[in-house]
N, C-alpha and C positions, 0 to 999 in steps of 0.2 A: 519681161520675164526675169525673175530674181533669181541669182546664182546660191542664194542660199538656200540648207539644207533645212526642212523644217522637221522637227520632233516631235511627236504629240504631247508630250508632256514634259513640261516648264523643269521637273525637278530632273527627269531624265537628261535635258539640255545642261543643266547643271554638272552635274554626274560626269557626264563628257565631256564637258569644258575643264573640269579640275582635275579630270584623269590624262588630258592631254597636256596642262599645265606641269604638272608632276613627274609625267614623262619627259619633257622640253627641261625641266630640273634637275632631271638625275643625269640625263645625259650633258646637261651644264657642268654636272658634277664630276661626272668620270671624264670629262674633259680637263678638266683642272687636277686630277690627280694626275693623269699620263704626264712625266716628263718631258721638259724640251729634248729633243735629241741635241745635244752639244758637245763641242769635243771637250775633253776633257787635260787638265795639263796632263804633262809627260815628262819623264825622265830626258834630258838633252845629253847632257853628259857627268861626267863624275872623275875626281881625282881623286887619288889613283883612278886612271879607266879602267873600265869593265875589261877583266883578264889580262891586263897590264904586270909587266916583272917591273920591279922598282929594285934601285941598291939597298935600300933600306926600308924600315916602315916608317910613313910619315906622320908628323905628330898630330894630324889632323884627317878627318875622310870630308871631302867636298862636294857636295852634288848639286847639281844645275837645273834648274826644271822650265818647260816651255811659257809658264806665267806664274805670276807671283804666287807665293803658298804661303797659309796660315800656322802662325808660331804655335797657335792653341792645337795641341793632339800632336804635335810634329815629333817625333820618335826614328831614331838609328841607335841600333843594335851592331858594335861591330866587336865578332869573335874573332881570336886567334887562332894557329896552328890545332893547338890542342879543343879547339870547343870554348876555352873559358872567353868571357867576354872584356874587351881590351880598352871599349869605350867608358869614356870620363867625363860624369859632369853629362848638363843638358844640354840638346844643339844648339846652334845658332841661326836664328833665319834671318837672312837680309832680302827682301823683293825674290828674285827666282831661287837665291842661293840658300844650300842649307847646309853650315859648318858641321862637323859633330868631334872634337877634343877625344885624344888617344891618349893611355898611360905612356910612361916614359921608356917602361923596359920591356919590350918587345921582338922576342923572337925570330930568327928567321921560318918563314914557310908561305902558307896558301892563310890571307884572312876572308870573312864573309862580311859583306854589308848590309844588315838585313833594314831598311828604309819604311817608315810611313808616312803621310801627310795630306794634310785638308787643301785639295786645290784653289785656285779663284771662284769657281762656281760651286765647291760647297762642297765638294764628292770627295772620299778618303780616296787615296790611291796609294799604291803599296809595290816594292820589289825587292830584288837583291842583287849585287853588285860582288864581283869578286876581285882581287889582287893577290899579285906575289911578291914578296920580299925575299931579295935571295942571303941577303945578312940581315942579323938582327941587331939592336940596339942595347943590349945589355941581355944578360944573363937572367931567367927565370920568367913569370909571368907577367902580367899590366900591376903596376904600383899597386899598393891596398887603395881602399875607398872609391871605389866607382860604387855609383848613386844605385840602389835598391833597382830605381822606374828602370836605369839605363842596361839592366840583367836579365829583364826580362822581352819575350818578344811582343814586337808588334801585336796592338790589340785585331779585335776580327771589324770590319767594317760595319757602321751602324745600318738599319734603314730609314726608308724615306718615309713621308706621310702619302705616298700614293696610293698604295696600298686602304690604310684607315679613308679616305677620300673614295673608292670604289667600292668600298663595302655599305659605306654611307648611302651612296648613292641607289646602291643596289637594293637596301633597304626601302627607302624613298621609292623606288619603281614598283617591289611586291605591294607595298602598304600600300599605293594609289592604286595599281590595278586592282587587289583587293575590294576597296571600298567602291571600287568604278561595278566591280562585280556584283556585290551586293546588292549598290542602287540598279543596277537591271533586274535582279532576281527580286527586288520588293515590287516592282511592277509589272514583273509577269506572271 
């Protein structure tokens, strides 16, 4: 006795076979779009620390991250007392660490660290850090000339193509049941 299924007609068999091939594809599909779950780096620490009083501001904001980060997109925003922004110049990344250069005359008070960057596996990741300076380093604001990019904030995070890859897919499932449709409705 044969375990297989028999159809009466050859084009129907057809029909079903490419409607379950197409099915078995899109779910190939929306499988490759779901992300891996991965952890993602992380902030480890920062000098000045987060909420740290300092004698002074230092000529530099340092941040630490749990795996190496990407130089392309890497972006720190740091404002002064007043709002204005005090960062100079673009950061520096070395493997986890990411420098970012402060003007020379700076304030005493509260500054913000507003931080971005492309982890090791691809993902932007983003925060803020804050310090206090109880004296400042000279009279008035951050030196003239901090760079246009370095005024503004952090951009918004991109997305992924998982997204375009499930709608793909999705596509690919209407279309075959569709046509899987059809071919029974010409036969009955």
């Amino acid at each position: 006795m044969s375990s297989r299924i028999a159809l009466p007609f050859p084009s129907l068999r057809r029909s079903v076979l490419l409607t379950a091939l197409a099915a078995v594809a899109s779910i190939a599909l929306l499988g490759l779009g779901v992300p891996a779950a991965s952890a993602h780096d992380a902030l480890t620490g920062a000098a000045p620390a987060d909420g740290a009083a300092v004698a002074t501001p230092p000529d530099r904001v340092e941040l630490q991250f749990s795996g190496v980060v990407q130089e392309l997109g890497a972006q720190v925003v740091v404002r002064g007392p007043d709002g204005t922004t005090v960062s100079q110049g673009d950061p520096e990344v070395v493997d986890t660490t990411l420098e970012q250069p402060l003007g020379s005359r700076l304030p005493a008070g509260t500054y913000t660290v507003e931080w971005r960057v492309t982890s090791a596996d691809g993902h932007p990741i983003s925060g803020t850090t804050s310090f206090t300076a109880t004296t400042g380093t000279g009279a008035g604001p951050a030196a003239d000339g901090a760079s246009a990019a370095s005024s503004t904030r952090p951009a918004a995070a991109s997305s992924s193509s998982g997204p375009g890859i499930a709608i793909a897919a999705g596509i690919a499932l209407v279309l075959a049941v569709t046509v899987g449709a059809r071919s029974l409705r010409r036969r009955a």
